[in-house]
Biopython code that builds the backbone (N, CA, C, O; Angstrom):
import numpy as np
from Bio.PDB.StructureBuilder import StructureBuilder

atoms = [
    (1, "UNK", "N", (2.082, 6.160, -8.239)),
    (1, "UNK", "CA", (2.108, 6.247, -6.795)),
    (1, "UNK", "C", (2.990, 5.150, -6.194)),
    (1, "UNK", "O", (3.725, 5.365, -5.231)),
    (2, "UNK", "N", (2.896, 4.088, -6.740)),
    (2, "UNK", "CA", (3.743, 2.777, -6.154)),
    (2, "UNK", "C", (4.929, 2.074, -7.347)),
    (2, "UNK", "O", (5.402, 0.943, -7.460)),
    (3, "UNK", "N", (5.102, 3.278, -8.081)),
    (3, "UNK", "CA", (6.078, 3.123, -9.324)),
    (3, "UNK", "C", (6.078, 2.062, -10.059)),
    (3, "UNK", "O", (7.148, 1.665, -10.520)),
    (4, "UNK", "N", (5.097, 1.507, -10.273)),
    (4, "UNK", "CA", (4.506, -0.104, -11.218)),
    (4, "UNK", "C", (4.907, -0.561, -10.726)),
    (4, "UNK", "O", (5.989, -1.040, -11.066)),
    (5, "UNK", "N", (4.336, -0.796, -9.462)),
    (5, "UNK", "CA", (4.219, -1.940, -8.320)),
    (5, "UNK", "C", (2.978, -2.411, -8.655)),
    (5, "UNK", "O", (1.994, -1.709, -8.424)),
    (6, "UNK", "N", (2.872, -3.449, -9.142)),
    (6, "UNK", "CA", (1.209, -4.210, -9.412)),
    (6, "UNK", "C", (0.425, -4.635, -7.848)),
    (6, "UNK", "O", (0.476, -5.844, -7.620)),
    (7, "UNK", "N", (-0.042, -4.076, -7.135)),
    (7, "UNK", "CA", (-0.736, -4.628, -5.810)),
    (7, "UNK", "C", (-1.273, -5.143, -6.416)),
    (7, "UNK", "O", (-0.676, -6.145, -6.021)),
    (8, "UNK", "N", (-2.467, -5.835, -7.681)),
    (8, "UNK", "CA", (-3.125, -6.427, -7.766)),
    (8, "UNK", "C", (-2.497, -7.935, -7.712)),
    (8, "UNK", "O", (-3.265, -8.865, -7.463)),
    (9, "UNK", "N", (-1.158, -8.180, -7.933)),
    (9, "UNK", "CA", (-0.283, -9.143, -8.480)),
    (9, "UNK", "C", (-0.201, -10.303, -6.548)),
    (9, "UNK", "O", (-0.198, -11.501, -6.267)),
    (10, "UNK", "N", (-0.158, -9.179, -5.869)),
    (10, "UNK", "CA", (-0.337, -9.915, -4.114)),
    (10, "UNK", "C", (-1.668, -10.630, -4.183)),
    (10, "UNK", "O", (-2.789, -10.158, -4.377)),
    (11, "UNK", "N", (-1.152, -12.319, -3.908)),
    (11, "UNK", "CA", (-2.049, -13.145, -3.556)),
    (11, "UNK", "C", (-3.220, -12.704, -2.517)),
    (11, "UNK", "O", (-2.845, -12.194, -1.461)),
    (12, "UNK", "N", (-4.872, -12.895, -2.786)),
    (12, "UNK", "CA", (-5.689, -12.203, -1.640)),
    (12, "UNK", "C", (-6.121, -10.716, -1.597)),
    (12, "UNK", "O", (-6.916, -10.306, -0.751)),
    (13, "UNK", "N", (-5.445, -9.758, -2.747)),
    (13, "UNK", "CA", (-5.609, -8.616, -2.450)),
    (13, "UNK", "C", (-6.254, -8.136, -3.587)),
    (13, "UNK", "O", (-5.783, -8.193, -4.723)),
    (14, "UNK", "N", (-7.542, -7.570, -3.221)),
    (14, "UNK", "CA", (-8.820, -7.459, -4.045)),
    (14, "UNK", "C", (-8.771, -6.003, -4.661)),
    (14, "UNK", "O", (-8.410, -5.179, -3.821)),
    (15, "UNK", "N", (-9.056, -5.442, -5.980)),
    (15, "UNK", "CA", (-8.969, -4.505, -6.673)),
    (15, "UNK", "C", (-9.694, -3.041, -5.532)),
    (15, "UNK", "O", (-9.077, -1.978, -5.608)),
    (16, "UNK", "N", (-10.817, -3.090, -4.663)),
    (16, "UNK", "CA", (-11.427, -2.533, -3.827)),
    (16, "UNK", "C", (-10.331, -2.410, -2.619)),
    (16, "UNK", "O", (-10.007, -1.366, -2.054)),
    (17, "UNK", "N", (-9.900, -3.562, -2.392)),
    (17, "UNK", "CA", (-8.465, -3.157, -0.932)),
    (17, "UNK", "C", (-7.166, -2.570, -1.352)),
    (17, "UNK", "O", (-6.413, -1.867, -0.678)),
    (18, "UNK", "N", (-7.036, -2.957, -2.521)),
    (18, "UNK", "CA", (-5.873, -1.705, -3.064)),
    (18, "UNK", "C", (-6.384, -0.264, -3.937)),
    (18, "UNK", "O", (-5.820, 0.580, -4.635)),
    (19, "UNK", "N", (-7.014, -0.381, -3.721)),
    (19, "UNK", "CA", (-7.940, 1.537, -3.635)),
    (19, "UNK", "C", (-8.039, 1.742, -2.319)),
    (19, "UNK", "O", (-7.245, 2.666, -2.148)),
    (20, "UNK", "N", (-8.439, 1.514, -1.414)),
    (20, "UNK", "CA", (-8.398, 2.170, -0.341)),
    (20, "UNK", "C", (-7.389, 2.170, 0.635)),
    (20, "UNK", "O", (-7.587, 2.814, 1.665)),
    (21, "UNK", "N", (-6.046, 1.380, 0.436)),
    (21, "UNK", "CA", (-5.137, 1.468, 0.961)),
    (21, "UNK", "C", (-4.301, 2.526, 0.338)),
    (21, "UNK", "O", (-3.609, 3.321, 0.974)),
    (22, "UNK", "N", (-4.416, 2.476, -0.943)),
    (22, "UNK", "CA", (-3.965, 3.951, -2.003)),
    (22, "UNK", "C", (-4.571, 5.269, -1.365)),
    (22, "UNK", "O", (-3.928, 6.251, -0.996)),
    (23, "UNK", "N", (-6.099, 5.062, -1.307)),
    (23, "UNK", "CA", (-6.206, 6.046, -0.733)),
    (23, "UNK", "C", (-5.918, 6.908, 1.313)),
    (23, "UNK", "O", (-5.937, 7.979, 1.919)),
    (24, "UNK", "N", (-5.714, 5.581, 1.479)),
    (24, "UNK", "CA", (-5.452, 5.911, 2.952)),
    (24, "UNK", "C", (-3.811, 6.490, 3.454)),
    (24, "UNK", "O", (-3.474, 7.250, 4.362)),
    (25, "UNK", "N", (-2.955, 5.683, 2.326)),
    (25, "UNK", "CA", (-1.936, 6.271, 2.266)),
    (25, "UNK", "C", (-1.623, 7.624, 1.934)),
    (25, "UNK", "O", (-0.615, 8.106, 2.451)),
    (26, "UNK", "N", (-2.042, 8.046, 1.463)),
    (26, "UNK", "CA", (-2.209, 9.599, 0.306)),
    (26, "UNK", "C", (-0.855, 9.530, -1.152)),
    (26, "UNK", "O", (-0.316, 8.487, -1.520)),
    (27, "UNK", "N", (-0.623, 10.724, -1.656)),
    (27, "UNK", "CA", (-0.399, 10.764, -2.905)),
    (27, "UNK", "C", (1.642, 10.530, -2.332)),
    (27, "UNK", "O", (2.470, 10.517, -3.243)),
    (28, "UNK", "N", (2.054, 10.403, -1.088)),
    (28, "UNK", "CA", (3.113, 9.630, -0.824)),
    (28, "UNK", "C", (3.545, 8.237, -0.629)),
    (28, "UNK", "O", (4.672, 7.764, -0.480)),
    (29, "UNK", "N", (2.171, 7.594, -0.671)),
    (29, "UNK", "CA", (2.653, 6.317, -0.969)),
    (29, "UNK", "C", (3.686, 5.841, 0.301)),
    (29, "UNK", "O", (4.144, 6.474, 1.253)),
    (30, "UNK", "N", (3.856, 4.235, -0.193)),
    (30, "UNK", "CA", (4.967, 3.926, 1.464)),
    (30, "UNK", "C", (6.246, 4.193, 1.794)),
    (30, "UNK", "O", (7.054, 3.722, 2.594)),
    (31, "UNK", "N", (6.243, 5.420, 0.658)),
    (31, "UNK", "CA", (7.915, 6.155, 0.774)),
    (31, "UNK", "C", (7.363, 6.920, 1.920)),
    (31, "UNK", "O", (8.480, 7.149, 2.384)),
    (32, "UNK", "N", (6.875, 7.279, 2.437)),
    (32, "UNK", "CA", (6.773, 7.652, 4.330)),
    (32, "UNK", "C", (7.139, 7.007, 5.029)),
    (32, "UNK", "O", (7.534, 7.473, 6.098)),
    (33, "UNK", "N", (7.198, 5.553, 4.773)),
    (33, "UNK", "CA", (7.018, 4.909, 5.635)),
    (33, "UNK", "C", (8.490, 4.046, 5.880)),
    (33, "UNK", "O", (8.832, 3.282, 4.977)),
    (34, "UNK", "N", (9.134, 4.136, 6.788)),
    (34, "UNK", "CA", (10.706, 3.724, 6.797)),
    (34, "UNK", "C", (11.160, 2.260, 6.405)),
    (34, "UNK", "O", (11.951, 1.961, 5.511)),
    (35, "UNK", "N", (10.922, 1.960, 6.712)),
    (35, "UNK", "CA", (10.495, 0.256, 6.572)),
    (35, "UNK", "C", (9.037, -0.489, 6.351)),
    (35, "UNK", "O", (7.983, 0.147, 6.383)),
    (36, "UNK", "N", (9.110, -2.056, 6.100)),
    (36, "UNK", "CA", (7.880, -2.822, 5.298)),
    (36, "UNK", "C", (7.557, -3.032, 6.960)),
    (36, "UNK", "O", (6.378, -3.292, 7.204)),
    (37, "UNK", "N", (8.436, -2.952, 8.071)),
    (37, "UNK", "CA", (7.520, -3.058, 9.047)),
    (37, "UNK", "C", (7.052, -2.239, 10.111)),
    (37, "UNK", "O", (6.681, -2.506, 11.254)),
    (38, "UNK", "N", (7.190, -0.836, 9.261)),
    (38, "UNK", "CA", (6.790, 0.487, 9.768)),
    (38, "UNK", "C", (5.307, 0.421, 9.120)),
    (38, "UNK", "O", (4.294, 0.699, 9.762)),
    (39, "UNK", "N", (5.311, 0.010, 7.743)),
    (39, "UNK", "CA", (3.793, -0.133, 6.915)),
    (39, "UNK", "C", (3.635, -0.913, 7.917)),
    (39, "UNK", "O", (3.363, -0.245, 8.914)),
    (40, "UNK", "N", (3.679, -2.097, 8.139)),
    (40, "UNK", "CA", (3.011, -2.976, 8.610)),
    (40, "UNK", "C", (1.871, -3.121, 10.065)),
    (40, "UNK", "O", (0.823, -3.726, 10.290)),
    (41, "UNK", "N", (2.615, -2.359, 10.694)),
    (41, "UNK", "CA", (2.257, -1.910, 11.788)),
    (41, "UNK", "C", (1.357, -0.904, 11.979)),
    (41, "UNK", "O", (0.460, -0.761, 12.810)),
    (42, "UNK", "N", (1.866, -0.018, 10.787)),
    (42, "UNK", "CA", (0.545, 1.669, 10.565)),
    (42, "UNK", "C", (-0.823, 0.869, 9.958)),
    (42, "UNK", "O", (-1.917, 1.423, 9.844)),
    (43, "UNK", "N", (-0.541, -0.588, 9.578)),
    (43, "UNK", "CA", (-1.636, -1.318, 8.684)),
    (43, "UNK", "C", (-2.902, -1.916, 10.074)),
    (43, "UNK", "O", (-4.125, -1.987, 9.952)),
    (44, "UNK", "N", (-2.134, -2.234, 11.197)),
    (44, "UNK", "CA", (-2.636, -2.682, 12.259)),
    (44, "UNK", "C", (-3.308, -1.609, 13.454)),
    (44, "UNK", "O", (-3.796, -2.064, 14.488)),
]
sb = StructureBuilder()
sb.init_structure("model")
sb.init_model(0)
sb.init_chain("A")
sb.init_seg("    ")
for serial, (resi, resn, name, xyz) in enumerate(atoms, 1):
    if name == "N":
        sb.init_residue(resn, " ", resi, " ")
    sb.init_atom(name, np.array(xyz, "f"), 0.0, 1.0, " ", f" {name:<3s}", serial, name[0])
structure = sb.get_structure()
């Protein structure tokens, strides 16, 4: 989904918050998303 992108590897980010950001994203992942501060903002 995040092409061995390790989220666990981000300082602070707990095995439980990267499941549900996986899942909130759906099976597209942040290739929807145009930019890190297009995520960023859909995060807020």
């Amino acid at each position: 989904m995040f092409k061995g992108i390790d989220l666990l590897a981000i300082e602070g980010l707990s095995y439980n918050t990267a499941l549900t950001i996986m899942s909130e994203i759906g099976f597209e992942g942040i290739h929807k998303f145009k930019t890190a501060k297009h995520f960023t903002s859909w995060l807020s």
